[in-house]
C-alpha positions in Angstrom: 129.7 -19.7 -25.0 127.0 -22.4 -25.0 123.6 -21.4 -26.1 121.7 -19.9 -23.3 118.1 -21.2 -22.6 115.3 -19.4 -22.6 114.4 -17.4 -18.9 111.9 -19.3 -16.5 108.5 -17.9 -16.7 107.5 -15.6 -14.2 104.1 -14.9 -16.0 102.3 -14.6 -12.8 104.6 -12.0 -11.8 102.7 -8.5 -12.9 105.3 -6.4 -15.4 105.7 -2.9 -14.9 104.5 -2.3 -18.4 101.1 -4.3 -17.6 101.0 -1.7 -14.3 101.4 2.2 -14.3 103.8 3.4 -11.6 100.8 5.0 -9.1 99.3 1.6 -9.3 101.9 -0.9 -8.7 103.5 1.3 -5.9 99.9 1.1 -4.6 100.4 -2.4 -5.0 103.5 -2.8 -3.4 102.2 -2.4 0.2 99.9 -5.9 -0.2 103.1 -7.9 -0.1 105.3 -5.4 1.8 103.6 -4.2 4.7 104.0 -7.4 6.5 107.5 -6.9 6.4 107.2 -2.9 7.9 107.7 -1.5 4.8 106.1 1.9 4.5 105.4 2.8 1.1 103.7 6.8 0.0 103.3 8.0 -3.3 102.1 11.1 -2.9 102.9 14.7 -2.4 106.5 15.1 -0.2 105.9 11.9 1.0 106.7 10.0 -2.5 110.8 11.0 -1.3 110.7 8.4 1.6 109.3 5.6 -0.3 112.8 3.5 1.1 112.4 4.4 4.8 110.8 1.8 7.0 111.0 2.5 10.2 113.5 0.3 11.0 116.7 3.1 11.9 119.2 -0.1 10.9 117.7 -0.4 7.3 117.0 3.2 7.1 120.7 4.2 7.8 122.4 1.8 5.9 120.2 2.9 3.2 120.7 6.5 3.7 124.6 5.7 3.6 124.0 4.4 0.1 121.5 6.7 -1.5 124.2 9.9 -0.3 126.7 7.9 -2.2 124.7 7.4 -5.7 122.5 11.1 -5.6 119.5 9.6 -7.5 116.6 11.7 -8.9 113.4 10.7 -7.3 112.3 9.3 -10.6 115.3 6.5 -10.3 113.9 5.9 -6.8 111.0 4.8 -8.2 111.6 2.9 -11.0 114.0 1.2 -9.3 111.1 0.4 -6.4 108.7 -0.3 -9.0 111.2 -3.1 -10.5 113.1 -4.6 -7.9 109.5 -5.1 -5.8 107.8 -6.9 -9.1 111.1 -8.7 -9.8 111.9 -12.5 -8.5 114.7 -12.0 -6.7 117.0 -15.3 -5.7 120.4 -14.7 -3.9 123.0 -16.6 -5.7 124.7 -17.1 -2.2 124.2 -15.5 1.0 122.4 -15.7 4.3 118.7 -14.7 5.6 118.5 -12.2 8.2 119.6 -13.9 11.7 117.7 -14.3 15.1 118.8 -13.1 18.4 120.0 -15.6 20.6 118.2 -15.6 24.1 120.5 -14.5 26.2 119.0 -16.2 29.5 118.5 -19.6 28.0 122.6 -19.7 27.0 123.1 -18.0 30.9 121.3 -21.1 32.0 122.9 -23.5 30.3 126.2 -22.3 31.4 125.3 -22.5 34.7 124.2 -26.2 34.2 127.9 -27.4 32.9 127.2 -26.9 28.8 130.8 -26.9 27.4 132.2 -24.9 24.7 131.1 -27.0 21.9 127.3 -26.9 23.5 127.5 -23.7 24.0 128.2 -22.5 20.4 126.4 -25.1 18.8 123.3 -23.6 21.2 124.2 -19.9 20.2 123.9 -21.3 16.3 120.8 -22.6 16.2 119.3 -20.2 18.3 120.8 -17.3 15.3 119.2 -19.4 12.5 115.8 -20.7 13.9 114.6 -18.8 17.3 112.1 -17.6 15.2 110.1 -20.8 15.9 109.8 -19.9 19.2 109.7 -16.1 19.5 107.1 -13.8 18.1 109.8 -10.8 18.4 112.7 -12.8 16.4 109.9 -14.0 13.7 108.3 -10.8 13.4 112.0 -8.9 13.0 113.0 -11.6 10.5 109.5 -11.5 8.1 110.1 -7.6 8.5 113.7 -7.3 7.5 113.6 -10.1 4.5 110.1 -8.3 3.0 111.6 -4.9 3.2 114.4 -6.5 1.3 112.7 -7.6 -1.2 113.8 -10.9 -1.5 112.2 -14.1 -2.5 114.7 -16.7 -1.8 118.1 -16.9 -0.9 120.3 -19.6 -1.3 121.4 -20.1 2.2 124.2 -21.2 3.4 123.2 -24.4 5.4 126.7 -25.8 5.6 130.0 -25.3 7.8 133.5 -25.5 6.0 134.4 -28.5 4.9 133.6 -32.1 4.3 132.9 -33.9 7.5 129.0 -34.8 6.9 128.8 -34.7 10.4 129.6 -30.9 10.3 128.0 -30.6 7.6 124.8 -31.6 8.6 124.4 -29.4 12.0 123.4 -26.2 10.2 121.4 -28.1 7.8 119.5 -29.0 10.5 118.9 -25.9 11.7 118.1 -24.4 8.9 115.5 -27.3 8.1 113.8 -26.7 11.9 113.5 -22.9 10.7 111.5 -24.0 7.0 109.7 -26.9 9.0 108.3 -24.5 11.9 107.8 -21.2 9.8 106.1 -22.3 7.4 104.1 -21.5 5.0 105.7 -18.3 5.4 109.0 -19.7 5.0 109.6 -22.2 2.5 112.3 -24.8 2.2 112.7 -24.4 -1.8 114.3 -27.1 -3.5 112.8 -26.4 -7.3 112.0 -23.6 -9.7 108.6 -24.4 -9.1 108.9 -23.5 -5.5 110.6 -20.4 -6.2 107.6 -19.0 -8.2 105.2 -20.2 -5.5 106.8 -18.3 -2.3 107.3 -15.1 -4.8 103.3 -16.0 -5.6 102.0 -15.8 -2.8 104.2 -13.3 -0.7 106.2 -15.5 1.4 110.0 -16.2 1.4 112.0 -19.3 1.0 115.3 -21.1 1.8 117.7 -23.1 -0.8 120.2 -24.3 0.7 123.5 -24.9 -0.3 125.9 -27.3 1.7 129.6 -24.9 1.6 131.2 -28.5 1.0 131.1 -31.6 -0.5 130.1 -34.3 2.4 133.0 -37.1 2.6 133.3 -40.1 4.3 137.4 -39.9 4.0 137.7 -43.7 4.4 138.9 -43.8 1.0 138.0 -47.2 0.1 136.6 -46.2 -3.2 135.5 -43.5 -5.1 132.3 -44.6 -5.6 132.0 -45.2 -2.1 133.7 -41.7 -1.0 131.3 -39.9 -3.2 127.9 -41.7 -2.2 126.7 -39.1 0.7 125.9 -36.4 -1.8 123.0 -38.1 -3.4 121.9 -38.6 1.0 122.3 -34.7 0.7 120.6 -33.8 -1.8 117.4 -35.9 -0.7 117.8 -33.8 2.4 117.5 -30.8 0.2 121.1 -29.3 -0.4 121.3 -28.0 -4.1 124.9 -26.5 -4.1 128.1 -27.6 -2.7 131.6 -25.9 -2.4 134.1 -27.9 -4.4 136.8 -26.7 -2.0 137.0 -23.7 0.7 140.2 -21.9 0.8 142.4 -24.5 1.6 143.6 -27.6 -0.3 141.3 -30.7 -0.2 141.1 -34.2 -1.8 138.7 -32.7 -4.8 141.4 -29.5 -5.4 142.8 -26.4 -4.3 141.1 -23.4 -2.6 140.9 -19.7 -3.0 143.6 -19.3 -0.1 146.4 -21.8 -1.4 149.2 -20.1 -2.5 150.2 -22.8 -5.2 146.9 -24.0 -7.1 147.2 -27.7 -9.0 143.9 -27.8 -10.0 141.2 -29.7 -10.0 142.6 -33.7 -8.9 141.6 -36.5 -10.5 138.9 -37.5 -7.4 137.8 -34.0 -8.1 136.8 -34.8 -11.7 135.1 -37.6 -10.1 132.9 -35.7 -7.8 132.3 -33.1 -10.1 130.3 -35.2 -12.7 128.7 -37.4 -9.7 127.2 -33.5 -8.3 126.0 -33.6 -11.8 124.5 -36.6 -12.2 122.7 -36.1 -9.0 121.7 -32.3 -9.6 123.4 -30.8 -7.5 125.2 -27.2 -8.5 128.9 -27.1 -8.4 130.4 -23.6 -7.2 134.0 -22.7 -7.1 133.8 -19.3 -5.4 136.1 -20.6 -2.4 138.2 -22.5 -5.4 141.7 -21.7 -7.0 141.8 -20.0 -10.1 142.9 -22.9 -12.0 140.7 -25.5 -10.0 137.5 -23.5 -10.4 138.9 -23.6 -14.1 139.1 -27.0 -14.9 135.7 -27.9 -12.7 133.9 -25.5 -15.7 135.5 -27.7 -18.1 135.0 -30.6 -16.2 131.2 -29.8 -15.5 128.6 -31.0 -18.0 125.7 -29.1 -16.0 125.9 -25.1 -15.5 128.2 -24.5 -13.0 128.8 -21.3 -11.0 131.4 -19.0 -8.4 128.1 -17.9 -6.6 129.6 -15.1 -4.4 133.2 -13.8 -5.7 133.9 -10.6 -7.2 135.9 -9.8 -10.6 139.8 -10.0 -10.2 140.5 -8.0 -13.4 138.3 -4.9 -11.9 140.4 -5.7 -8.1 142.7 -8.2 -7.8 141.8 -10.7 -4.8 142.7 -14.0 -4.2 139.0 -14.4 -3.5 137.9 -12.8 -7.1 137.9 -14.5 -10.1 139.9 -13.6 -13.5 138.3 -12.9 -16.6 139.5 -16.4 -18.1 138.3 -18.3 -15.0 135.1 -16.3 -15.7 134.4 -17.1 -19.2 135.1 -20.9 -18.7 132.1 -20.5 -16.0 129.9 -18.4 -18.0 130.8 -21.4 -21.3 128.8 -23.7 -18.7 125.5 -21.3 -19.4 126.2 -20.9 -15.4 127.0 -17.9 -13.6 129.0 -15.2 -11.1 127.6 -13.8 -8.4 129.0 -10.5 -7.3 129.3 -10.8 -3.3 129.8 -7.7 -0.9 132.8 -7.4 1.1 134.6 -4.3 0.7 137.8 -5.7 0.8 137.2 -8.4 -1.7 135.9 -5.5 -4.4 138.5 -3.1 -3.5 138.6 0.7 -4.7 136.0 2.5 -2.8 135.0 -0.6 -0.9 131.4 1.0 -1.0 128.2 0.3 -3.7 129.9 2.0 -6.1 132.9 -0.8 -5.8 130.1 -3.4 -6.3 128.6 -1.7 -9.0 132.2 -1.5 -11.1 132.0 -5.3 -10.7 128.2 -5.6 -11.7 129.2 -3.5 -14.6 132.7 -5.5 -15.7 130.3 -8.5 -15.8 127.3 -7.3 -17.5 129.0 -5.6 -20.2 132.2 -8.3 -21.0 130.0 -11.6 -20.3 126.7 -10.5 -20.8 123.6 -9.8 -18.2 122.6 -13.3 -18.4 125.9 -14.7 -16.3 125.3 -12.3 -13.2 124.0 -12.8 -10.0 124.4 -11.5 -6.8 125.5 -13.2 -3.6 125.6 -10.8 -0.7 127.6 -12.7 1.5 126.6 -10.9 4.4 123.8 -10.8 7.5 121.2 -8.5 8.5 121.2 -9.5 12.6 118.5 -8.9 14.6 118.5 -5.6 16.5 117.7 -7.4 19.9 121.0 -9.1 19.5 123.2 -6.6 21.4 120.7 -6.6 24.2 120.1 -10.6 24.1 123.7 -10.9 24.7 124.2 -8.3 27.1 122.2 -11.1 29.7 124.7 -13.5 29.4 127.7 -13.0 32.1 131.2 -14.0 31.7 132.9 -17.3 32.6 135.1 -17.3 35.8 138.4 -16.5 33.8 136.8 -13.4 32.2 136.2 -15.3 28.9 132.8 -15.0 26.2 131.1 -18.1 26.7 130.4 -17.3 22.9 133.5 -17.1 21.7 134.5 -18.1 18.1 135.5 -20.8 16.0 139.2 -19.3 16.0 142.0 -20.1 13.2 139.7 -22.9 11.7 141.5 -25.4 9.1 139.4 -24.4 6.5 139.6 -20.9 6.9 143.3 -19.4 5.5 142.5 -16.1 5.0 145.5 -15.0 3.4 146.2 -11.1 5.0 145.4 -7.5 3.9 146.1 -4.1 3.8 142.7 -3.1 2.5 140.6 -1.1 5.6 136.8 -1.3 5.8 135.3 1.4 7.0 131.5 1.3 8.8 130.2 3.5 5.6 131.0 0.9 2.8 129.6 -1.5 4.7 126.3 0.3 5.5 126.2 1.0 2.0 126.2 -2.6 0.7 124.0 -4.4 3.8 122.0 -7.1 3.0 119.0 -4.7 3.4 119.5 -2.9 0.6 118.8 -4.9 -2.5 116.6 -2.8 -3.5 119.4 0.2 -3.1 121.4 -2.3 -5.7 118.6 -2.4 -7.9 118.6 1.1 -7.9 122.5 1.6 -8.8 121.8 -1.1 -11.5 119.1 1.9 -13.1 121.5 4.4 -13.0 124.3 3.0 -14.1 121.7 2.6 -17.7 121.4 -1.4 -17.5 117.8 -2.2 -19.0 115.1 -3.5 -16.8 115.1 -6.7 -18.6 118.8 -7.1 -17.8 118.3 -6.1 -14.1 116.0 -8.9 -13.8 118.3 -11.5 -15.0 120.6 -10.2 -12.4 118.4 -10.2 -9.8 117.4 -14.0 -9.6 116.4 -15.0 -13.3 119.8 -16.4 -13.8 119.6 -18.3 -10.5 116.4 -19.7 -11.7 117.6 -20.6 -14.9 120.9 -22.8 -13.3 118.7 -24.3 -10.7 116.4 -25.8 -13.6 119.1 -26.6 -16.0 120.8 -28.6 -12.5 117.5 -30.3 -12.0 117.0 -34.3 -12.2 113.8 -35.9 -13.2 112.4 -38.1 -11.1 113.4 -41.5 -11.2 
């Protein structure tokens, strides 16, 4: 494997060892308690330092803490580390509004079609916090309790029209632009240790496919809108989601070529312009040949290992190594059925563990994968009546191109999922302790390794 280079300073970031445990708990609440998270460190009271007050959080992370049976002493370190630590998703999504259910009732009544309708129900789930103190209030709660600094957000919808692709981009930009300076648009390292800083969160966003023209008059030409998006901020793009595209095979296909000779092509232009390539939709041997192909740290940014559970949507210890050969990395994602055995944090664990201790702490991230959605959802859409034929106005996307999900046996139960919400990165953090990973390597995990790829990626200004 390439050399690795050194971890981005997060000097401003107090270390437990310059901070006793009392103290930095006591800390804790500064950055925490506009977020609802209720921190004690005395007396009986120390045992609930997870709870906070939200019963959502609080169950899903009672599911998980019945599971592992920590000692109150893992509780805290983990607390003490995980709230001190940068933590950067490697791929996932921030918590998501309610839509207004009376606004969408409205708009049905005026005539809204389909299309309007669900591009309406969209935005509203990614930036209503703009407009609603509740939504805004629910979404600073729910990402502090958390404990995360940035996520790399997926800002994109499958596949390569730039006209799709640019709809949730826009969103997602309205959100950073109206939320500010409590949420950030992050686009550099630099940012990242800011929002961490001064207590806030942040967006990266990431564009789930590579934006072409598909007029195929040159390559040159095909390939010139992903400079335009990354200007408008998108720092990682999909090579391919499951299915077959000009660039190379996805995840889904059940014959993989590879990466095609356009794809080579688009590959070094992402790295020219700094923009991360990820293969976790990819085919084995396409994400393959794009880590040989890449010249910049590459990365599968939410997969899971396929020699722990095989899945077409994991990624084989050879596939692996060629990624981790980039100095890029893996992010472990969680979705029961794509880590198999017991589908719950112990399943994620196995797979933080396979990579920690084959590749090495430095090549593993995690990219939930998953939502935390606003408790007023259920109510929100409750509001909204039914069309004349007894239809959802808000129905879905239904058996999208891009989609091919190849079919299961594996059953997810409401437990595992509890157990791995996006709320409980903290309950991950704590599962990373016990299973005897050092604090040093928990932070790599965690976001340093993110950091590090988004730097290495980075392009001086002209």
């Amino acid at each position: 494997m390439k050399s690795t280079p050194p971890p981005v300073s997060s000097s401003h970031i107090p270390s437990s060892r310059s901070l006793s445990r009392r103290s930095l708990l006591q800390r804790l609440p500064l950055v925490a308690l506009a977020g609802g998270l209720h921190i004690h460190v005395r007396g009986e009271d120390a045992r609930k330092i997870w709870m906070t007050g939200n019963p959502v959080i609080d169950k899903a992370r009672e599911v998980a803490l019945n599971i592992l049976k920590p000692t109150q002493a893992q509780i805290e370190h983990a607390w003490e580390l995980h709230f001190q630590s940068l933590v950067f998703e490697s791929y996932g999504f921030a918590p998501r509004f309610a839509i207004d259910g009376e606004r969408i009732s409205q708009a049905m009544a005026s005539g809204a079609s389909r299309d309007e309708l669900a591009d309406l129900r969209e935005s509203m789930s990614m930036n209503r916090g703009a407009t609603s103190e509740r939504e805004r209030k629910e979404f600073f709660d729910t990402f502090h309790a958390a404990g995360v600094a940035v996520v790399f957000q997926n800002a994109g919808e499958e596949g390569s029209d730039p006209l799709r692709l640019i709809k949730r981009l826009a969103h997602f930009t309205h959100a950073t632009d109206m939320m500010k300076p409590q949420l950030t648009k992050v686009v550099t390292v630099e940012d990242a240790l800011a929002v961490k800083k001064a207590g806030h969160v942040g967006l990266c966003f990431t564009g789930n496919g590579v934006p072409l023209r598909q007029e195929w008059e040159s390559t040159k030409d095909e390939l010139r809108f992903i400079p335009v998006f990354h200007e408008l901020g998108i720092r990682m793009m999909h090579l391919t989601y499951n299915r077959r595209n000009p660039i190379g095979d996805g995840a889904g296909e059940p014959h993989d070529g590879g990466l095609s000779d356009f794809g080579h092509a688009a590959v070094a232009e992402m790295n020219r312009t700094g923009v991360i390539v990820d293969v976790a939709h990819s085919g084995w041997k396409t994400a393959g040949d794009a880590a040989r192909a890449s010249s910049k740290p590459m990365v599968a940014s939410h997969t899971s290992c396929a020699d722990v559970y095989r899945h077409f949507r994991g990624k084989p210890d050879a596939v692996i190594k060629a990624i981790c050969d980039t100095d890029g990395l893996v992010g472990m994602c969680c979705i029961p059925r794509f880590l198999g055995g017991s589908g719950d944090i112990n399943a994620l664990l196995d797979h933080l563990d396979h990579m920690i201790k084959k590749f090495g702490a430095q090549y593993t991230a995690i990219g939930v994968d998953t939502a935390y959605v606003s408790r007023f959802d259920k109510e929100e859409r409750l509001k909204i009546k039914k069309r004349p034929d007894g239809s959802s106005p808000l129905g879905g996307a239904g058996d999208r191109w891009e989609h091919l999900w190849p079919k299961d046996d594996f059953q997810t139960t409401l437990e595992m999922d509890q157990s791995i919400a996006w709320t409980n990165w903290p309950i991950f953090t704590l599962g990373m302790v016990m299973r005897g990973h050092s604090d040093e390597a928990i932070r790599k995990v965690l976001g340093e390794n993110v950091m590090r790829v988004l730097k290495a990626n980075a392009v001086a200004a002209a």
